[in-house]
ZAMI-344731 format. One record per atom (N, C-alpha, C): atom name; residue in three letters; residue number from 1; x, y, z negated. Coordinates in nm, 2 decimals, m for minus. Example, Ala and Ser with C-alpha at 12.3 -4.5 7.8 and 13.67 -1.06 7.14 Angstrom:
2
atom->N res->ala n->1 east->1.32 north->m0.57 up->m0.78
atom->CA res->ala n->1 east->1.23 north->m0.45 up->m0.78
atom->C res->ala n->1 east->1.32 north->m0.33 up->m0.78
atom->N res->ser n->2 east->1.28 north->m0.22 up->m0.71
atom->CA res->ser n->2 east->1.37 north->m0.11 up->m0.71
atom->C res->ser n->2 east->1.29 north->0.00 up->m0.79
% end
This chain:
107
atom->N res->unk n->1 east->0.08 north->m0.12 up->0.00
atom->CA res->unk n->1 east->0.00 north->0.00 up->0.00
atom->C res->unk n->1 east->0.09 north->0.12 up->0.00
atom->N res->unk n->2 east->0.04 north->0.24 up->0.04
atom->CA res->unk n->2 east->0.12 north->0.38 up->0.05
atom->C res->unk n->2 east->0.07 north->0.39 up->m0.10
atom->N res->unk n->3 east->0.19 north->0.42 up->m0.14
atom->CA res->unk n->3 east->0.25 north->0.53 up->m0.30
atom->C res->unk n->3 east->0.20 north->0.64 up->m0.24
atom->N res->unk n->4 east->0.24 north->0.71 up->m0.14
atom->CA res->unk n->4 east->0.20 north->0.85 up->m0.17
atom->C res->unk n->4 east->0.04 north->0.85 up->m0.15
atom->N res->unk n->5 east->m0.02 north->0.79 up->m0.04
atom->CA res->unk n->5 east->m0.19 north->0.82 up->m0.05
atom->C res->unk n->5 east->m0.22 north->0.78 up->m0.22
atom->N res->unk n->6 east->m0.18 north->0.71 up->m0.22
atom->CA res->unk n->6 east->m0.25 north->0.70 up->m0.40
atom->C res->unk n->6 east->m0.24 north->0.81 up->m0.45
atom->N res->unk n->7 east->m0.12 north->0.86 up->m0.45
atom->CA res->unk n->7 east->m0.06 north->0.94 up->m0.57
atom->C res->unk n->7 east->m0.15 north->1.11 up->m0.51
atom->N res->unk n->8 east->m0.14 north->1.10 up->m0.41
atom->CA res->unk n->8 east->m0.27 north->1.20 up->m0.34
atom->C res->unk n->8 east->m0.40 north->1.21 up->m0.40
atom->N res->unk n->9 east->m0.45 north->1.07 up->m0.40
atom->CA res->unk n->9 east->m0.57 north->1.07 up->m0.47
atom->C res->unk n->9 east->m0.58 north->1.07 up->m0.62
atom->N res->unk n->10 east->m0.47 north->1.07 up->m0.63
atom->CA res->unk n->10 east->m0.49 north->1.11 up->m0.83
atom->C res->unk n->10 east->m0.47 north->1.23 up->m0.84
atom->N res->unk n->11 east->m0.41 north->1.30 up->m0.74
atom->CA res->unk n->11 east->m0.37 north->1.43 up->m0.77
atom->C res->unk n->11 east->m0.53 north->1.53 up->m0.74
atom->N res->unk n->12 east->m0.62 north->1.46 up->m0.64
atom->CA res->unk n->12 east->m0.73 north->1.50 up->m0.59
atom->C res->unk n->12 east->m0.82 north->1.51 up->m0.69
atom->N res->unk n->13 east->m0.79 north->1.41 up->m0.82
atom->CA res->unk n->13 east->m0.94 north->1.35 up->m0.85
atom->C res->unk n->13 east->m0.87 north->1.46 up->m0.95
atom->N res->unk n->14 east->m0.74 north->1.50 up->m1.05
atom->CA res->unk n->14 east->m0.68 north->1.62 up->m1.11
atom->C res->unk n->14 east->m0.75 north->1.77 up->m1.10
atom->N res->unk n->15 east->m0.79 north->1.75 up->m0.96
atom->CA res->unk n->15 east->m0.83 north->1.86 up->m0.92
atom->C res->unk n->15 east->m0.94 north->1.92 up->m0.93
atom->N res->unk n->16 east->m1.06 north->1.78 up->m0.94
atom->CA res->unk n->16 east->m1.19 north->1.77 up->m0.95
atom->C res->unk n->16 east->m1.22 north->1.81 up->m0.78
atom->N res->unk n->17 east->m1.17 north->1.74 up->m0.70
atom->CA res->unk n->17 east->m1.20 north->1.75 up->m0.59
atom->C res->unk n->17 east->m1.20 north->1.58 up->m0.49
atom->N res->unk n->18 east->m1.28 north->1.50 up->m0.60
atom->CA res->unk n->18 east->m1.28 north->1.35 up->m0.52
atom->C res->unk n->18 east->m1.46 north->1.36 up->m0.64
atom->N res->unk n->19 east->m1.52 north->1.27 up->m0.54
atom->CA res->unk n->19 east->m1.64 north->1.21 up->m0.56
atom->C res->unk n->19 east->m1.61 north->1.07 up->m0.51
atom->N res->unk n->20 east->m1.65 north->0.96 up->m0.61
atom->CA res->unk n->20 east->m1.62 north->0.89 up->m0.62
atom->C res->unk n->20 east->m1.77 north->0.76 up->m0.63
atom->N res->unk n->21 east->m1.74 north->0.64 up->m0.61
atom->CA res->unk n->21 east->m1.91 north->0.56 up->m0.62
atom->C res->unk n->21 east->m2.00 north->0.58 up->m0.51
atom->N res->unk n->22 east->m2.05 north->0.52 up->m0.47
atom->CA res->unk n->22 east->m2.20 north->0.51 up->m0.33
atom->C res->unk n->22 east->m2.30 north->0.61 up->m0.35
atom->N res->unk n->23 east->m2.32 north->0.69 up->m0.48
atom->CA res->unk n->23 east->m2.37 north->0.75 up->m0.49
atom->C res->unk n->23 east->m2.37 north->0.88 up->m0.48
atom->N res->unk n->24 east->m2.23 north->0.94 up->m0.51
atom->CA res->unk n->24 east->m2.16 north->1.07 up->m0.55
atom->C res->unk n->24 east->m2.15 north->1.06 up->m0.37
atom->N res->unk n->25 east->m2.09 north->0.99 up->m0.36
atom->CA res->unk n->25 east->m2.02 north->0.97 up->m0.17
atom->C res->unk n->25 east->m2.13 north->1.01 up->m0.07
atom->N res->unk n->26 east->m2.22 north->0.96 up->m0.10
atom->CA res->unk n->26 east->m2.36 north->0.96 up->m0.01
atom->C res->unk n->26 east->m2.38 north->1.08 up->m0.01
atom->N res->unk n->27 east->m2.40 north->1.17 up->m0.17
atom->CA res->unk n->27 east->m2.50 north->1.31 up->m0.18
atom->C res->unk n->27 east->m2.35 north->1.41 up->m0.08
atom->N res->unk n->28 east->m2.21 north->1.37 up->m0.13
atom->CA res->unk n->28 east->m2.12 north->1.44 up->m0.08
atom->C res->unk n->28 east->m2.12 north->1.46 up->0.08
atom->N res->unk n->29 east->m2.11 north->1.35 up->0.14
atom->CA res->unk n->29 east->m2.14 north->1.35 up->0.32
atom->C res->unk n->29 east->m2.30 north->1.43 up->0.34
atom->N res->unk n->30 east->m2.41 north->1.39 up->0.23
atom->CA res->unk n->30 east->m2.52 north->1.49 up->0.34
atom->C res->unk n->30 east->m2.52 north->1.59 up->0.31
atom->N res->unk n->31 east->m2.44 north->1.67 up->0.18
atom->CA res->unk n->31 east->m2.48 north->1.83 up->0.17
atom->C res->unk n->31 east->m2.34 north->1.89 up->0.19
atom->N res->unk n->32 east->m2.28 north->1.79 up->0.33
atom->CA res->unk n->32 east->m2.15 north->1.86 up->0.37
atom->C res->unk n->32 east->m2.05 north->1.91 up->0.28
atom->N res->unk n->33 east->m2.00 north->1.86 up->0.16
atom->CA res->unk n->33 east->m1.91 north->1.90 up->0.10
atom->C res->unk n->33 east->m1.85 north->1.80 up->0.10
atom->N res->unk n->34 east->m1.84 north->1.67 up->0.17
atom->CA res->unk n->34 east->m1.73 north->1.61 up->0.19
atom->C res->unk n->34 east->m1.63 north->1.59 up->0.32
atom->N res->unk n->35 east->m1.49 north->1.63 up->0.31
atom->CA res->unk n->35 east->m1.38 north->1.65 up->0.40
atom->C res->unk n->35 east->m1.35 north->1.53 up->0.49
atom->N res->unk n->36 east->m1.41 north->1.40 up->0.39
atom->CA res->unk n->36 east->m1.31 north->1.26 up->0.43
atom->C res->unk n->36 east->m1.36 north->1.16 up->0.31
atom->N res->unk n->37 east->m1.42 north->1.05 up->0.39
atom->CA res->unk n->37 east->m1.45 north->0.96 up->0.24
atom->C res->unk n->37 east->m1.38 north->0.83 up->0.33
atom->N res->unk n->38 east->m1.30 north->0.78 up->0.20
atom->CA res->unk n->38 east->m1.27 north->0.63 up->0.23
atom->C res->unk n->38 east->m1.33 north->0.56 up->0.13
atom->N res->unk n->39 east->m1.32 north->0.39 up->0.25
atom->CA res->unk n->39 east->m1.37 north->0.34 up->0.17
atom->C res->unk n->39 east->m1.31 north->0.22 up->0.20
atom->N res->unk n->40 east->m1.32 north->0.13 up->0.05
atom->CA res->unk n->40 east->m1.20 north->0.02 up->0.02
atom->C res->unk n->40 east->m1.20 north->m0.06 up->0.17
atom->N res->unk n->41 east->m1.11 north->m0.16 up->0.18
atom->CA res->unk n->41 east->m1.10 north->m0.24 up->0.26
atom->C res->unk n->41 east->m1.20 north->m0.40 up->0.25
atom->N res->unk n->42 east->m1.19 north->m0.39 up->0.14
atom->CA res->unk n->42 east->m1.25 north->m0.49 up->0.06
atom->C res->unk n->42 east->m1.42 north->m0.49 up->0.00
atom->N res->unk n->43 east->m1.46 north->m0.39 up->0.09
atom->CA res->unk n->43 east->m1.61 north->m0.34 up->0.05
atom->C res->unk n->43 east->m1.68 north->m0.43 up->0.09
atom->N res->unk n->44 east->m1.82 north->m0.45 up->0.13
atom->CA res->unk n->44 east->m1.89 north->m0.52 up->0.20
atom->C res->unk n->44 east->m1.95 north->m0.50 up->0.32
atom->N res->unk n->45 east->m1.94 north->m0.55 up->0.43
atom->CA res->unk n->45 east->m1.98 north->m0.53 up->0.57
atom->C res->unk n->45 east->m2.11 north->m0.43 up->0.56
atom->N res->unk n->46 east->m2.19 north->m0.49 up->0.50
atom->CA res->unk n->46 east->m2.26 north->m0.36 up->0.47
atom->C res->unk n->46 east->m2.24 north->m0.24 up->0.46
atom->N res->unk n->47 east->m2.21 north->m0.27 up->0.33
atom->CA res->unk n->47 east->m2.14 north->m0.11 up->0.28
atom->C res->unk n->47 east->m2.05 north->0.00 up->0.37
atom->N res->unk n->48 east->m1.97 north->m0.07 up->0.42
atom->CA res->unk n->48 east->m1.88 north->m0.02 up->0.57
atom->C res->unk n->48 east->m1.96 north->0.06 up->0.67
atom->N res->unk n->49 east->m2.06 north->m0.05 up->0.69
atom->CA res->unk n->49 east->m2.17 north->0.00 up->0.82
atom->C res->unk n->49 east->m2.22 north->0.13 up->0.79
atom->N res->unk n->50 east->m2.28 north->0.11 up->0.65
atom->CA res->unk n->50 east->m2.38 north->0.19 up->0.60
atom->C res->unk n->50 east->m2.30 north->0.35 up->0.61
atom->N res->unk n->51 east->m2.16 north->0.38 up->0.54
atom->CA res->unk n->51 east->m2.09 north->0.47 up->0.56
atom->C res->unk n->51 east->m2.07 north->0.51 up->0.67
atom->N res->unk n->52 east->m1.98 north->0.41 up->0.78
atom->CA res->unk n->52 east->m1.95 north->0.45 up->0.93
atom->C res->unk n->52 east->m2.07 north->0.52 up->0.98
atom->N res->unk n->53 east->m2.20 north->0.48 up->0.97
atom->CA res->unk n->53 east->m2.31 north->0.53 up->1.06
atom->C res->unk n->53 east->m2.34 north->0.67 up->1.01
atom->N res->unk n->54 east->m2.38 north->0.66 up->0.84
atom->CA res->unk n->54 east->m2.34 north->0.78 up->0.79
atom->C res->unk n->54 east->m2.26 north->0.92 up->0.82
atom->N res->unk n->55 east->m2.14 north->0.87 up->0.80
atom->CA res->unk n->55 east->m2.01 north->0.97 up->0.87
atom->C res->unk n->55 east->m2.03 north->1.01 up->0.97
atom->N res->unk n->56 east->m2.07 north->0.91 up->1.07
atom->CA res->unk n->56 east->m2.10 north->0.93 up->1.23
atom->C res->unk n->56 east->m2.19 north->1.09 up->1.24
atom->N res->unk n->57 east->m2.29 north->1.03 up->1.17
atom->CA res->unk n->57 east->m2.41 north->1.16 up->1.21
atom->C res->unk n->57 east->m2.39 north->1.27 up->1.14
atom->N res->unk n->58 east->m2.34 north->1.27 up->1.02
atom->CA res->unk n->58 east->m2.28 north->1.41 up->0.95
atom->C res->unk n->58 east->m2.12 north->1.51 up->1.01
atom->N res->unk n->59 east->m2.05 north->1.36 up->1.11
atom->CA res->unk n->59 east->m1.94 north->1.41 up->1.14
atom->C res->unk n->59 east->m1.84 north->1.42 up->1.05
atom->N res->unk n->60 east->m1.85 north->1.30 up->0.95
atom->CA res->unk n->60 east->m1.76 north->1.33 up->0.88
atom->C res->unk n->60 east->m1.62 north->1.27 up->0.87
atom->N res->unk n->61 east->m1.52 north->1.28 up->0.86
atom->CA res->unk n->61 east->m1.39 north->1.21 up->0.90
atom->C res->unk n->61 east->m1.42 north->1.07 up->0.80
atom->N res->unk n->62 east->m1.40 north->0.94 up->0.86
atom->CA res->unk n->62 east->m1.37 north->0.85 up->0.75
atom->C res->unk n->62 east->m1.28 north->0.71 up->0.77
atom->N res->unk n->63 east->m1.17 north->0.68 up->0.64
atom->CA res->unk n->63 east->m1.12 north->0.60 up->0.69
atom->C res->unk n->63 east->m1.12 north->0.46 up->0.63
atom->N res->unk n->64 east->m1.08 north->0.35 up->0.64
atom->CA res->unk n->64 east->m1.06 north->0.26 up->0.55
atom->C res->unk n->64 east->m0.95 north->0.25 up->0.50
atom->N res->unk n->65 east->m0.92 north->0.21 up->0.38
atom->CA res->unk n->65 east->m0.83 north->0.21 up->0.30
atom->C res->unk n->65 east->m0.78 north->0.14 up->0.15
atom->N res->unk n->66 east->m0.67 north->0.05 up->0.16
atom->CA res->unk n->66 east->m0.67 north->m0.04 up->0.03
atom->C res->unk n->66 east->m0.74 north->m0.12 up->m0.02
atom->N res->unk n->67 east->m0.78 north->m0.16 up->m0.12
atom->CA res->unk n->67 east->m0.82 north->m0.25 up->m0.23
atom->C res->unk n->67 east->m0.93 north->m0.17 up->m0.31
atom->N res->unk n->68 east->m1.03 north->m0.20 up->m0.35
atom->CA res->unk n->68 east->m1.11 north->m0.14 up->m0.49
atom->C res->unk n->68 east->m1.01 north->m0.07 up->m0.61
atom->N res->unk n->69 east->m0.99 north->m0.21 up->m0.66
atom->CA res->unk n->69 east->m0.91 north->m0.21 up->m0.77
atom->C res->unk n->69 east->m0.77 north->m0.08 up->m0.77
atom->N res->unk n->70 east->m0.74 north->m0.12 up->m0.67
atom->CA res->unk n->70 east->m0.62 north->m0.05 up->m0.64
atom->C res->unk n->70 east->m0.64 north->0.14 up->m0.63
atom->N res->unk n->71 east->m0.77 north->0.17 up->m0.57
atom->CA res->unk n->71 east->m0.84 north->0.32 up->m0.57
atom->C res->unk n->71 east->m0.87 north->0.32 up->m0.68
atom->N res->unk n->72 east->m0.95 north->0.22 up->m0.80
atom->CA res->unk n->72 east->m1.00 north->0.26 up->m0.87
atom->C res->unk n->72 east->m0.85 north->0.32 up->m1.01
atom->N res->unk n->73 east->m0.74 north->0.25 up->m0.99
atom->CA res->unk n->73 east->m0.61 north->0.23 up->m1.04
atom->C res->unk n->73 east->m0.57 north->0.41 up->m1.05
atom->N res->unk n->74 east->m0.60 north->0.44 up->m0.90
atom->CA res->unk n->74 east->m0.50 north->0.57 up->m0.83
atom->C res->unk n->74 east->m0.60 north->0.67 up->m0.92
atom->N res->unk n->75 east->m0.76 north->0.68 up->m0.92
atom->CA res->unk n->75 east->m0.81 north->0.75 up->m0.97
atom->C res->unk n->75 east->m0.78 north->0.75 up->m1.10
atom->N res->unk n->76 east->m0.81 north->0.61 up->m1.15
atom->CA res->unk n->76 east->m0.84 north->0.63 up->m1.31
atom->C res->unk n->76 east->m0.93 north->0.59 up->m1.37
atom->N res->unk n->77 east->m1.07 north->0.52 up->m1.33
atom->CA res->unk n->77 east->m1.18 north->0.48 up->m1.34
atom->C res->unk n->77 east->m1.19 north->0.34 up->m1.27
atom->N res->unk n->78 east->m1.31 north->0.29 up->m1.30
atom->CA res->unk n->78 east->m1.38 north->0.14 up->m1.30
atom->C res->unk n->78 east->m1.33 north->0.12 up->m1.13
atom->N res->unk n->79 east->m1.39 north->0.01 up->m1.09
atom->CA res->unk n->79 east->m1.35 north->m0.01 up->m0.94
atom->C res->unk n->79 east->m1.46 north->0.06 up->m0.91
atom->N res->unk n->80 east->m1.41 north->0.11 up->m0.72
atom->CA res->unk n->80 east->m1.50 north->0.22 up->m0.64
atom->C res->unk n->80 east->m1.43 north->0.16 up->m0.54
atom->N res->unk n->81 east->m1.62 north->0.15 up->m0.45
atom->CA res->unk n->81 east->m1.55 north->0.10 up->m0.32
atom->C res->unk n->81 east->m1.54 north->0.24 up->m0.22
atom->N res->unk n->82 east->m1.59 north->0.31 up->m0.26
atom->CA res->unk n->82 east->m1.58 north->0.42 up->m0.18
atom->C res->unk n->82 east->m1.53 north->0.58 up->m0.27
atom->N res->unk n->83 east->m1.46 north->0.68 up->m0.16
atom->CA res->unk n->83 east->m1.46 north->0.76 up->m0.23
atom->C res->unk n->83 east->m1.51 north->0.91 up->m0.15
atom->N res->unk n->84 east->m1.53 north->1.00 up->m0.16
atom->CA res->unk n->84 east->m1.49 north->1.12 up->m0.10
atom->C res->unk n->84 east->m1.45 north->1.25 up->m0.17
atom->N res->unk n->85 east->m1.35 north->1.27 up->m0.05
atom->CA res->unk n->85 east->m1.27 north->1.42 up->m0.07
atom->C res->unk n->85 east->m1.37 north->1.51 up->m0.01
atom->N res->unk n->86 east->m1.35 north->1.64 up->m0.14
atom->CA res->unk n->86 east->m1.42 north->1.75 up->m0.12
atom->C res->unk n->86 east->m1.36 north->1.85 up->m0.08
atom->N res->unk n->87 east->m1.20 north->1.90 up->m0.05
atom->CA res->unk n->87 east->m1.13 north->1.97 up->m0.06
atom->C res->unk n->87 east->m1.06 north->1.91 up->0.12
atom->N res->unk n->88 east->m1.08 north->2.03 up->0.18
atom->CA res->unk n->88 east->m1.02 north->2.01 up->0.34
atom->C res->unk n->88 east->m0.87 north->2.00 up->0.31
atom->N res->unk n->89 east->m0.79 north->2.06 up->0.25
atom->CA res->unk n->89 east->m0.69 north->2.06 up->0.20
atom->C res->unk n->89 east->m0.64 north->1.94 up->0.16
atom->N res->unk n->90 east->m0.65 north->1.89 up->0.09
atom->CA res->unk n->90 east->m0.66 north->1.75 up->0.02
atom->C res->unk n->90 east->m0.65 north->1.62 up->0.14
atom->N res->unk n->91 east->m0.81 north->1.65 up->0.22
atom->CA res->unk n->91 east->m0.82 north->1.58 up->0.32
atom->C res->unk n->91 east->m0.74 north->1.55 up->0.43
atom->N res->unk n->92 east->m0.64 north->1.68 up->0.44
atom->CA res->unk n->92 east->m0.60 north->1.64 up->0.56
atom->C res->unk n->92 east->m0.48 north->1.62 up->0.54
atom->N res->unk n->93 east->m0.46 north->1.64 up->0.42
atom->CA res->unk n->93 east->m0.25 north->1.52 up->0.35
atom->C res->unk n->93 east->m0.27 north->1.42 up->0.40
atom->N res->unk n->94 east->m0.42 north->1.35 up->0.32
atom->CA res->unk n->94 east->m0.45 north->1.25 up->0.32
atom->C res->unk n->94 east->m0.48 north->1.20 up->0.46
atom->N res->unk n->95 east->m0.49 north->1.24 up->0.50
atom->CA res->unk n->95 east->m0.54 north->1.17 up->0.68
atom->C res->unk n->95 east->m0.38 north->1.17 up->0.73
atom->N res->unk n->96 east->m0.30 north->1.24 up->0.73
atom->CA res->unk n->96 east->m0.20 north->1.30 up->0.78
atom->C res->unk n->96 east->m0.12 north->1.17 up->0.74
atom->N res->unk n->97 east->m0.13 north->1.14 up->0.59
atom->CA res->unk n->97 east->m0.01 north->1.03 up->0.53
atom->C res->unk n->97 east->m0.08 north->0.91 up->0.55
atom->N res->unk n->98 east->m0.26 north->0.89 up->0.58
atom->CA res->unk n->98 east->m0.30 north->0.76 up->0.68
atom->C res->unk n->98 east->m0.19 north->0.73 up->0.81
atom->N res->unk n->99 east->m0.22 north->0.87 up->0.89
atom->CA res->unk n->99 east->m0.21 north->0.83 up->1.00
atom->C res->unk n->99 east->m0.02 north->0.80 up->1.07
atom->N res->unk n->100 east->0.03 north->0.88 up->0.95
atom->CA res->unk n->100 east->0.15 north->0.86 up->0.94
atom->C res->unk n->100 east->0.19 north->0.70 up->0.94
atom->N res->unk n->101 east->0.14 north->0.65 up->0.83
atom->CA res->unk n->101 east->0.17 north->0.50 up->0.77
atom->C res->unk n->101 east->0.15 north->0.36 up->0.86
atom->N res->unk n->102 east->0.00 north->0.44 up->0.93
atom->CA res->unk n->102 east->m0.03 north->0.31 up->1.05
atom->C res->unk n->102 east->0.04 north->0.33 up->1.19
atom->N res->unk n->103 east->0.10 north->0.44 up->1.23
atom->CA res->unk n->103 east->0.16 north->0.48 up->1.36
atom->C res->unk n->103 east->0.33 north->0.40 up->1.30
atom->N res->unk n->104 east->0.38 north->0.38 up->1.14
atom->CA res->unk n->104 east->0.45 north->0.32 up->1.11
atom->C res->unk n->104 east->0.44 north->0.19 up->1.13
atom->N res->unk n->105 east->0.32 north->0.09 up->1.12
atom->CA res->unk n->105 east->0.29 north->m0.03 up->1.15
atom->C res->unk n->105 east->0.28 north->m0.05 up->1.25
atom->N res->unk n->106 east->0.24 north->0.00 up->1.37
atom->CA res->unk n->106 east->0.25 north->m0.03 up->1.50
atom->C res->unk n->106 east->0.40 north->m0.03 up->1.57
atom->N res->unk n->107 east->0.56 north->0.01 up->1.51
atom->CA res->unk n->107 east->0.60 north->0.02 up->1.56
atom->C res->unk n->107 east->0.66 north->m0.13 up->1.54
% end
């Protein structure tokens, strides 16, 4: 797993700028105050869909990412299969040190 995306998202949630759970995530994508929600790797096909389609129509950036456990570690709280960033700022480290990491794996 990337150290720094973690360490991003603890520094996010420091900030009070991560909404975190299916629920917080959900209200965050429809009243547009979320930048970027990920969500674990390990979620359920469902759950995935339900977000992707989500994102899709709000436009909102989203990626997959890690383990439950492992987010819920970076935060600080119970396991979360999902999260979202409220802070564009925040969001786009974070997409940046995604997209950095996988253009790493492809080589």
């Amino acid at each position: 797993m990337n150290n720094k995306l973690l360490s991003m998202l603890g520094l996010c949630t420091k900030a009070g700028k991560l909404k975190s759970g299916e629920f917080q995530t959900e209200s965050s994508v429809k009243s547009g105050e979320a930048f970027l929600v990920i969500v674990a790797g390990d979620a359920s096909d469902n759950t995935k869909k339900k977000f992707n389609d989500m994102c899709t129509f709000y436009e909102t950036p989203i990626i997959e990412y890690g383990l439950k456990e492992e987010m819920a570690k970076a935060i600080g709280k119970d396991v979360r299969a999902m999260l979202a960033v409220c802070d564009e700022g925040f969001a786009k480290s974070i997409l940046k040190i995604y997209n950095m990491s996988n253009d790493n794996l492809e080589d």
